[in-house]
N, C-alpha and C positions, 0 to 999 in steps of 0.2 A: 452669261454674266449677270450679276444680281445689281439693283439699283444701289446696293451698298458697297460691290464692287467696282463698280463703276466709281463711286464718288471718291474710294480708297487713292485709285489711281487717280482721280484728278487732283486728291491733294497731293500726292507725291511730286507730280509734274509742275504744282503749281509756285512748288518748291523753286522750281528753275528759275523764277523772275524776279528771288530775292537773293541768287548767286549770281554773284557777280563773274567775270571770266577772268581767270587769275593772273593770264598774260597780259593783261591791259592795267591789272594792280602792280604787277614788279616793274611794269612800264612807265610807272606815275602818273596812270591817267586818271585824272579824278572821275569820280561819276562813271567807271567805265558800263560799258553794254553787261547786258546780262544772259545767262545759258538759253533764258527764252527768247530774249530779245535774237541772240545767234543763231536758234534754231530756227527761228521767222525768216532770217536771209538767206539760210541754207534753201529753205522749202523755197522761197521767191527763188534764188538763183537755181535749182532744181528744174523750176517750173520756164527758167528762160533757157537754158539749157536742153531741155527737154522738146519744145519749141524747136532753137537752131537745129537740132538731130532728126526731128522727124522733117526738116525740109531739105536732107540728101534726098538722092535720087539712087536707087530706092529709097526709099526711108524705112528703118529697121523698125522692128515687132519690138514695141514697148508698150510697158504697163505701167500710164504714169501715174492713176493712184497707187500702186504699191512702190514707187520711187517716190514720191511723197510722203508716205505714212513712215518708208525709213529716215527722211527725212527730218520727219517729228520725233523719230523714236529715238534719234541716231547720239543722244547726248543724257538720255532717260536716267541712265545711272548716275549721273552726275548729282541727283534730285540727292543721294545718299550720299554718295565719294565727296560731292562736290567736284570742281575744277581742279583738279590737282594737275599741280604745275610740273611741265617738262623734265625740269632735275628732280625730282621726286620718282617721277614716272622712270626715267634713268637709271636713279640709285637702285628701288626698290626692286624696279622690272620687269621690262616692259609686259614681258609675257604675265607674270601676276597682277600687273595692274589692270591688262585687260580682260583676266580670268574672274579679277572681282569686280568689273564694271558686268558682267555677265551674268554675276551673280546677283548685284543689286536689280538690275532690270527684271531678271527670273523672280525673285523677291517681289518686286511692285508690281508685276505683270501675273502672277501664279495665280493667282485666283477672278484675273481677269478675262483673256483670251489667251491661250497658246499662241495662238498664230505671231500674236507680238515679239517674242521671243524668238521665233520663228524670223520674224522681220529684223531683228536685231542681229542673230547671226549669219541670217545673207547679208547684212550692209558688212558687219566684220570681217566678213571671208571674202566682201567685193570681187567675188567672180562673176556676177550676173551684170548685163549691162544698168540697169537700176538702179545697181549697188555702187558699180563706178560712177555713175553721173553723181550723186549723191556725196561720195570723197572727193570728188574731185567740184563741186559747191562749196564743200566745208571748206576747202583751199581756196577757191575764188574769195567766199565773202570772209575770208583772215586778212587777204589783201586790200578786199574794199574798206574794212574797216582800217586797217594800218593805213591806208591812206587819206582817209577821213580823219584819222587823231593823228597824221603825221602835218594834213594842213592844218590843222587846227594849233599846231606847234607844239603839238609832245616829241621831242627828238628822241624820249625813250623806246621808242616803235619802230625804229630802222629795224633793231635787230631782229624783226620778222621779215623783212627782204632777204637777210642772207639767207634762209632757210630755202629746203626745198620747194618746188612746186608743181606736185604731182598732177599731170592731167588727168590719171585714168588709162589712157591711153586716147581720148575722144579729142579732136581733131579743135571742136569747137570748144572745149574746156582750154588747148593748149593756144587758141588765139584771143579767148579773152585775156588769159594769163599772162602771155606777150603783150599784150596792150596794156594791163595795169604797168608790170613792168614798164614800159617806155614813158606812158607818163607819168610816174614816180620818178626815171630817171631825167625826163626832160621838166621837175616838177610841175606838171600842169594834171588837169582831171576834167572830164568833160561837162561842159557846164548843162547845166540844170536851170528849168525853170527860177529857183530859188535866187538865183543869182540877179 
C-alpha cells in the first residue's frame, strides 16, 4: 500500500464522523452520534466482550486484533452509501443493499490492502467466532445508545427495543443484552462515575 493509498482511505473513513446514524435522525434526536462515533463503541464493546469470552474455562482460540479491525471496518461502506435507513434497506433489498455496501468497501479498500475486504466479508457471513462477537457489539452498543437518548428523554428511541436482539449465539453477548433490557424496563442504567 502506497502513502497515497493509504491517505485515500483514511479520507474515506474519515467521511464516517460527518454521517450522522439515521436511526437516531427519524428518532428526533438532535446532535445524534455519528458512523464513527458507532464504530468506536462497537470496537470498545468488542474489546469487553472479547475479555468476558476468553475468561470461560477453557477459553476459546481468538484473534482479537482481527475482531477488532472488523470492528473498524464493519460500517466502511457507509463512508459512500451513507446510513441508510431500515425501510429503505427493506424496499430496495436487503440482499442489494448489502451487495452495494460490498462494493463500496471493495471501492475504498482496492487499492489499499486486500485483506480488508477479506475482513469485511468474514464480518458479513459471521461464521467465524470474531465475526459473531463483533454483530453481536453492533447490537449491544444500538441498545447502549437507545438508552442514553432514551434517558436523556427522546421517546423517539423505544422503537429500537422492539427489535431484535441477536447475541450471536455467545452466552456473554446474551447476558449483557438481558441486562440492558431489564434496566430499560425497570427504567434505571448503571451509574457511572459522572453521576
Amino acid at each position: 500500500m502506497t502513502a497515497d493509498d493509504a491517505l485515500a482511505l483514511l479520507r474515506h473513513a474519515d467521511m464516517l464522523e460527518a454521517l450522522p446514524r439515521t436511526g437516531w435522525i427519524t428518532s428526533r434526536v438532535p446532535s445524534p452520534e455519528s458512523i464513527a462515533a458507532h464504530s468506536y463503541g462497537v470496537a470498545f464493546t468488542v474489546m469487553l466482550l472479547l475479555d468476558r469470552i476468553a475468561a470461560r474455562t477453557p477459553p476459546p482460540t481468538v484473534d482479537r486484533g482481527r475482531a477488532l479491525e472488523m470492528a473498524l471496518l464493519h460500517d466502511l461502506g457507509e463512508a459512500i452509501l451513507t446510513d441508510i435507513p431500515s425501510p429503505v434497506k427493506r424496499f430496495a433489498g436487503r440482499e442489494a443493499m448489502k451487495a452495494a455496501e460490498r462494493r463500496a468497501v471493495a471501492h475504498m479498500t482496492d487499492s489499499a490492502d486486500p485483506r480488508y475486504l477479506a475482513l469485511y466479508d468474514e464480518y458479513s457471513a459471521a461464521t467465524t467466532l470474531e465475526s459473531r462477537v463483533v454483530h453481536a457489539a453492533d447490537k449491544i452498543q444500538l441498545f447502549v445508545k437507545a438508552s442514553q437518548y432514551g434517558a436523556a428523554g427522546f421517546a423517539g428511541v423505544e422503537r429500537f427495543w422492539s427489535g431484535g436482539d441477536d447475541d450471536a449465539g455467545l452466552p456473554e453477548a446474551r447476558e449483557l443484552l438481558d441486562r440492558l433490557r431489564a434496566h430499560h424496563a425497570e427504567g434505571t442504567w448503571p451509574s457511572g462515575d459522572w453521576e
